[in-house]
C-alpha positions in Angstrom: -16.0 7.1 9.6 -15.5 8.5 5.8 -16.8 11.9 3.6 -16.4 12.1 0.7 -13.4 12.9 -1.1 -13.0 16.7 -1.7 -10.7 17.6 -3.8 -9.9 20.1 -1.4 -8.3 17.6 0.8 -6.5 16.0 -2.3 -5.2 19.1 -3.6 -3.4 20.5 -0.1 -0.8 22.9 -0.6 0.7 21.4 2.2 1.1 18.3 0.5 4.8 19.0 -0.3 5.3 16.6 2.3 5.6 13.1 2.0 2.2 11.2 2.0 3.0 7.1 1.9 -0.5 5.0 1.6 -0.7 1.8 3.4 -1.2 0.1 0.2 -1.8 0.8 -3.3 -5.8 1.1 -2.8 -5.1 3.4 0.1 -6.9 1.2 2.4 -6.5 2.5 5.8 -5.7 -0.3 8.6 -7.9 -0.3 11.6 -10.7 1.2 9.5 -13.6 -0.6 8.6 -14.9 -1.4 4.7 -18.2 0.8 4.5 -21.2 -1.3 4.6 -23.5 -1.1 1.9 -27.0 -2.8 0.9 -25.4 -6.1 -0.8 -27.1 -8.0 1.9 -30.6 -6.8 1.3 -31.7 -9.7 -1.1 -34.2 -6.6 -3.3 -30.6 -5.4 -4.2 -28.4 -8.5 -3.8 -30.4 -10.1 -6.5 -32.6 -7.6 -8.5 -30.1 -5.9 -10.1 -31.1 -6.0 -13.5 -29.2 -8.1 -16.0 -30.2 -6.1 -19.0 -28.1 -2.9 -19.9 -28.5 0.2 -17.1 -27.0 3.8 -17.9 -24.2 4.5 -16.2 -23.3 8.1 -15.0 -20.5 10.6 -14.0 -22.5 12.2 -10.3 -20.7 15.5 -9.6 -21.5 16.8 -6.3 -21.6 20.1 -5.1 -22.5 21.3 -8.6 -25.1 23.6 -9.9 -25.6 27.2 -10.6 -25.7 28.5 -6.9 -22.5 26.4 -5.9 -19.3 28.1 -4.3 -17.3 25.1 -5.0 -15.2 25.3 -7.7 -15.5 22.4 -10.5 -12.1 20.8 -10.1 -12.9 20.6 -6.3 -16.3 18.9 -6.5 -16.4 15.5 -6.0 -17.0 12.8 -8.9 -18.6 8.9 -8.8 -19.5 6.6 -11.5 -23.1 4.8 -10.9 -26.0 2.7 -12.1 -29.2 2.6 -10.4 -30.0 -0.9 -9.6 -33.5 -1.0 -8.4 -36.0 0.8 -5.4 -37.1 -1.3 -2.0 -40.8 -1.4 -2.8 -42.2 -2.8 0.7 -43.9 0.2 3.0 -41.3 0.5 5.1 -38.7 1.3 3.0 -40.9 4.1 1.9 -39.3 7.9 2.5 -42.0 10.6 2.6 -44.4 8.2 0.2 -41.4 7.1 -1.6 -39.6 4.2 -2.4 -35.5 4.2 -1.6 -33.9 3.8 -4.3 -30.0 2.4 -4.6 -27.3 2.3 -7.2 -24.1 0.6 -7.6 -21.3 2.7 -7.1 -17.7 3.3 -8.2 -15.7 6.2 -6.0 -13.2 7.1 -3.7 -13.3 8.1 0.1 -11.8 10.8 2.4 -11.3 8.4 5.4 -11.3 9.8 9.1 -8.0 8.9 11.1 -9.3 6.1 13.8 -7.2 8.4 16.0 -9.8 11.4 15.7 -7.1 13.8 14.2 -9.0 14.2 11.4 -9.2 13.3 7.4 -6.4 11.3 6.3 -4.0 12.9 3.7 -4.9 10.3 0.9 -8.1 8.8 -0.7 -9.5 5.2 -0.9 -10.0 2.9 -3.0 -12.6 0.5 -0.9 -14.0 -1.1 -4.8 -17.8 -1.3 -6.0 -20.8 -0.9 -3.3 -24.3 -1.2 -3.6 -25.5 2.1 -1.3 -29.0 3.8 -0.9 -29.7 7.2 -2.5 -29.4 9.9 -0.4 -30.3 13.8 -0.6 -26.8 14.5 -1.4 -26.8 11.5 -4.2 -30.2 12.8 -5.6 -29.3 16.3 -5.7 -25.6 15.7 -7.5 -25.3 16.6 -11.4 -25.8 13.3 -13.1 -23.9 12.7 -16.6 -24.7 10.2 -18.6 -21.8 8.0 -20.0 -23.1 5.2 -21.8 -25.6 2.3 -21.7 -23.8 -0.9 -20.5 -25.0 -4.6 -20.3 -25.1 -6.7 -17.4 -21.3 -8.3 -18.4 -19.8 -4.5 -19.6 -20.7 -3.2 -16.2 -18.8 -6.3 -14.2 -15.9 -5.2 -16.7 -16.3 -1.7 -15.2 -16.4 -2.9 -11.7 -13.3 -4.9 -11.8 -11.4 -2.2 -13.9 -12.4 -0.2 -10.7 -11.0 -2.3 -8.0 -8.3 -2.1 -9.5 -7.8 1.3 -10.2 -5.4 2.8 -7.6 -4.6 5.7 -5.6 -1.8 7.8 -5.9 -1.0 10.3 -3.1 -1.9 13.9 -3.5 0.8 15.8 -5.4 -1.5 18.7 -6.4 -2.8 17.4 -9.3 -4.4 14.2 -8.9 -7.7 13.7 -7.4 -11.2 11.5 -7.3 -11.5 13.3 -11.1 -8.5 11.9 -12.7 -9.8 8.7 -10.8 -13.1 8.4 -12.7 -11.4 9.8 -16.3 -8.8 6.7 -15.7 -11.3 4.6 -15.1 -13.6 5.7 -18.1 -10.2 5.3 -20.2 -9.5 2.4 -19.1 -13.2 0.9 -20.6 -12.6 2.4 -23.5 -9.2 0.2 -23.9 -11.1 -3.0 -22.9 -13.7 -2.1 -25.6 -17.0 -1.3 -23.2 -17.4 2.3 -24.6 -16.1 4.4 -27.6 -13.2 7.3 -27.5 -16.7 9.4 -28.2 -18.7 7.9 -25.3 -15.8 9.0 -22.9 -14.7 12.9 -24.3 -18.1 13.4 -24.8 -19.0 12.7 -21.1 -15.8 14.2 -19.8 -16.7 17.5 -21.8 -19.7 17.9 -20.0 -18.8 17.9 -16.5 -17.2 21.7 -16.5 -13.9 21.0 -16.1 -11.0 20.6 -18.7 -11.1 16.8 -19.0 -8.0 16.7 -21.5 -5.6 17.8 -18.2 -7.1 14.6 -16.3 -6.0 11.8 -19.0 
């Protein structure tokens, strides 16, 4: 089982003490990858080869929220397309899914309860959810088809370091997004002008 990665959990006071990941992606043994929607063929194959806006989602945002904006967790996404047959319908809707890039809070397999680290399980395709639809979407930049495999891969790659009280899923995305901009996908601009619009002071995550 997995949540999603509070920064909460990443920034523990108590995490004076020594937190070693299993590997550098933080991939947990004896827990499964999540499963995502890459074998439905709607998604599998109609993901759009043209360019798609990516986004920053920040959840637990808005006005009436109690979390605090360095706490709330961050993804980078695309939508990739909506399963149009009846019974993929939601209340006279069509589900909707996007590709996503973020980290997880795994659950010990032992049931003692969120690991002290993040992971790093690489790009999914997933369904929209309430909590997806209702996150603060930013937009980052319009990629191609080829910009946003760059993206992906920069993503797999990207690894997790163990809570120190300063890192968390934030400085993931930021390193990510800096990270394009050295392989050419998006400007310097693109990137501090997203950053700057997320509510928290982006400069202290690069």
């Amino acid at each position: 089982m997995m949540t999603r990665s509070r920064s909460t959990i990443s920034l523990d006071a108590t995490c004076a003490k020594a937190v070693t990941l299993p590997n550098a992606m933080g991939k947990p043994p004896c827990v499964l990858k999540p499963i995502g929607v890459e074998h439905i063929p709607a998604f599998r194959d109609g993901e759009a080869r043209g360019p798609l806006l990516v986004q920053i989602l920040i959840y637990d945002g808005g006005e009436k929220s109690t979390v605090a904006p360095r706490d709330r967790h961050w993804a980078i996404a695309w939508m990739v397309g909506e399963m149009t047959t009846a019974s993929w319908f939601v209340d006279g809707y069509p589900i909707a899914a996007h590709r996503i890039l973020e980290l997880k809070n795994e659950l010990a397999p032992d049931g003692s309860g969120p690991l002290p680290y993040l992971t790093n399980w690489g790009p999914r395709t997933t369904s929209i959810g309430v909590e997806d639809q209702a996150s603060i979407h930013v937009d980052v930049v319009v990629l191609s088809y080829s910009q946003r495999q760059v993206m992906e891969e920069i993503a797999r790659n990207e690894p997790v370091r163990p809570p120190n009280g300063n890192w968390n899923c934030q400085n993931w995305v930021a390193s990510i997004l800096r990270r394009c901009e050295e392989a050419g996908i998006l400007t310097g601009d693109q990137r501090r002008h997203a950053l700057s619009q997320t509510g928290v002071n982006w400069r202290n995550l690069c």
